[in-house]
PASEBA-1860 file (N, C-alpha, C; in nm, 3 decimals):
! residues 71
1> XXXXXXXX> 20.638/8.561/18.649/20.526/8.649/18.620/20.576/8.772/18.544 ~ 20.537/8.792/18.432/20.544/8.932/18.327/20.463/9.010/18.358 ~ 20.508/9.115/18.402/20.445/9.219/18.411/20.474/9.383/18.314 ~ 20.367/9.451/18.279/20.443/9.546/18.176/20.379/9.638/18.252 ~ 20.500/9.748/18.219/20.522/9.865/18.298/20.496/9.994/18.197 ~ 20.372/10.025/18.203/20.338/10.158/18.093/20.362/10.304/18.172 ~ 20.404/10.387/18.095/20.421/10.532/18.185/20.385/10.627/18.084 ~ 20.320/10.725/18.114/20.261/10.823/18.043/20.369/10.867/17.927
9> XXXXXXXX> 20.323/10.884/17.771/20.403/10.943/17.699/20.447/11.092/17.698 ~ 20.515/11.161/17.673/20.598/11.272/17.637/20.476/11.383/17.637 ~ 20.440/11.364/17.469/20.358/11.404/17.423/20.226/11.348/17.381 ~ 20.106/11.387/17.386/19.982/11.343/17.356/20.026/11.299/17.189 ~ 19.956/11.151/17.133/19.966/11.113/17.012/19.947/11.208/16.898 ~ 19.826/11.291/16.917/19.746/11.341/16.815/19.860/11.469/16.795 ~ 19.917/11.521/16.901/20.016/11.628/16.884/20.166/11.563/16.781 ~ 20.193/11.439/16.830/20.276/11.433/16.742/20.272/11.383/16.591
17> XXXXXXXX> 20.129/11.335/16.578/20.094/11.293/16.403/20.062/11.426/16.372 ~ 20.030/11.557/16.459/20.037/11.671/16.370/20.151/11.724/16.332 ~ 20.280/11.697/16.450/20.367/11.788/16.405/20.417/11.689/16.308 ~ 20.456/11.564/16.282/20.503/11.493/16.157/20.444/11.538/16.008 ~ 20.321/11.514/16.045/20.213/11.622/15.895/20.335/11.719/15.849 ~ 20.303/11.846/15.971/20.378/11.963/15.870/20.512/11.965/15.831 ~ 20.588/11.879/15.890/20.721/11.852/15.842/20.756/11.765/15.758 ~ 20.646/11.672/15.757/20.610/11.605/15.573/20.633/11.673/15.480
25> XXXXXXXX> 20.545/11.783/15.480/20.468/11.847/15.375/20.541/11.981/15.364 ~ 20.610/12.019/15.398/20.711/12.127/15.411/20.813/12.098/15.290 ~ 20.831/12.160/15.219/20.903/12.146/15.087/21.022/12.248/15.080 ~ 21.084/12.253/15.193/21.195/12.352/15.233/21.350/12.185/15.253 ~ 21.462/12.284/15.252/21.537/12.209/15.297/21.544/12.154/15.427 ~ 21.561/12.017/15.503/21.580/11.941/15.612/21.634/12.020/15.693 ~ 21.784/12.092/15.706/21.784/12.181/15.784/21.751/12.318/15.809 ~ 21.593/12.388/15.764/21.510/12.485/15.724/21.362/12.478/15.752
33> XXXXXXXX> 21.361/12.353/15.846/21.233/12.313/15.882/21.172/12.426/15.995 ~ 21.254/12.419/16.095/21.208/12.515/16.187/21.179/12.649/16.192 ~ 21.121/12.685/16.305/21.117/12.826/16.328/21.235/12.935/16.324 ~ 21.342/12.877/16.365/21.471/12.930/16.429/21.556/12.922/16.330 ~ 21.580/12.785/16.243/21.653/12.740/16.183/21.709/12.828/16.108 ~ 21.660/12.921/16.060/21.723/13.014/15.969/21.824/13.114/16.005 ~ 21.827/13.127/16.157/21.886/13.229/16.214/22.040/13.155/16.267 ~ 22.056/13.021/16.319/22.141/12.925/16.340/22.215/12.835/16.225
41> XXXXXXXX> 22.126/12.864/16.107/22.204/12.756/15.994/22.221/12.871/15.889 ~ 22.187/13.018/15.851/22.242/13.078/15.771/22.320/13.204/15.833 ~ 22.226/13.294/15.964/22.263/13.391/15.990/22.428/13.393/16.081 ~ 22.437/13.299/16.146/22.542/13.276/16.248/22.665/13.277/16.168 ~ 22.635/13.171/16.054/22.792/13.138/15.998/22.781/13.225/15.911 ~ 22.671/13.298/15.815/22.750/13.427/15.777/22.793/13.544/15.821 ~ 22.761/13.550/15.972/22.825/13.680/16.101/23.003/13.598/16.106 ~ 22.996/13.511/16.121/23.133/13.477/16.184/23.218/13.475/15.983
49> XXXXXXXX> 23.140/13.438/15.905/23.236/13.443/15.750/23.260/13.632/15.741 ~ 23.189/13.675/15.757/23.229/13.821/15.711/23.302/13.833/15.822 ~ 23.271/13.850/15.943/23.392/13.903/16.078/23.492/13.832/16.011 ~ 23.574/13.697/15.984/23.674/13.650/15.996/23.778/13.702/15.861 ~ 23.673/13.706/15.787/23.711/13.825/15.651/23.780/13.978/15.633 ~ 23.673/14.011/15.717/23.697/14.118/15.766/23.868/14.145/15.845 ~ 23.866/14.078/15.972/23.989/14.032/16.015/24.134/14.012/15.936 ~ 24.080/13.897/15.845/24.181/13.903/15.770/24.223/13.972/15.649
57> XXXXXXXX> 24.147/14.080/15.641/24.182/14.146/15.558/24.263/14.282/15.666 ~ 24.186/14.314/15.724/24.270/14.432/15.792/24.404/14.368/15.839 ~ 24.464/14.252/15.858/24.521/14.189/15.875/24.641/14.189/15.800 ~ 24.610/14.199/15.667/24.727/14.185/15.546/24.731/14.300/15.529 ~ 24.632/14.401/15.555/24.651/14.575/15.553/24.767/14.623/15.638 ~ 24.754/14.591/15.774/24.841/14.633/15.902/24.998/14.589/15.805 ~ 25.009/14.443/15.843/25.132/14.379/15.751/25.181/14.424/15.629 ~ 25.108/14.496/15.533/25.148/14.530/15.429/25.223/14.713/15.455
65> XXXXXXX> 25.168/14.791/15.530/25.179/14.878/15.561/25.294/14.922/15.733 ~ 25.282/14.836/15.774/25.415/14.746/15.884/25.310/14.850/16.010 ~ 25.176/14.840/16.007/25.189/14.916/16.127/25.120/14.800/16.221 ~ 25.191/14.816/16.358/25.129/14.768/16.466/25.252/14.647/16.535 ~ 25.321/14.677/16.445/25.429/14.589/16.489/25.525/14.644/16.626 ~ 25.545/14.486/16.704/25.610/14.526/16.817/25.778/14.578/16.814 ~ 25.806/14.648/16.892/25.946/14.686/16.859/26.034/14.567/16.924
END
């Protein structure tokens, strides 16, 4: 005997043929779709590119100038 076992979906249908719509029709880059996305795919890695810059520049400053070195 087959029996099928249905269980309530996730989300209501009509919610998810809307959210597919606007991410159709969104003419931004794939990772630029979201709300957030902008803050995680541009802002983050250019906080950590300038800090590490930053770093290494004061870096070759100290070294060039010999200060901070251990005795």
């Amino acid at each position: 005997m087959l029996r099928r076992m249905t269980e309530p979906p996730f989300r209501p249908r009509e919610k998810l043929v809307e959210k597919q719509k606007y991410f159709q029709n969104i003419h931004k880059h794939t990772y630029l779709k979201g709300p957030y996305d902008k803050i995680t795919s541009v802002a983050i890695p250019v906080a950590l590119a300038a800090t590490s810059l930053y770093m290494i520049g004061r870096g070759i400053y100290n070294m060039s100038h010999g200060i901070g070195k251990k005795e």
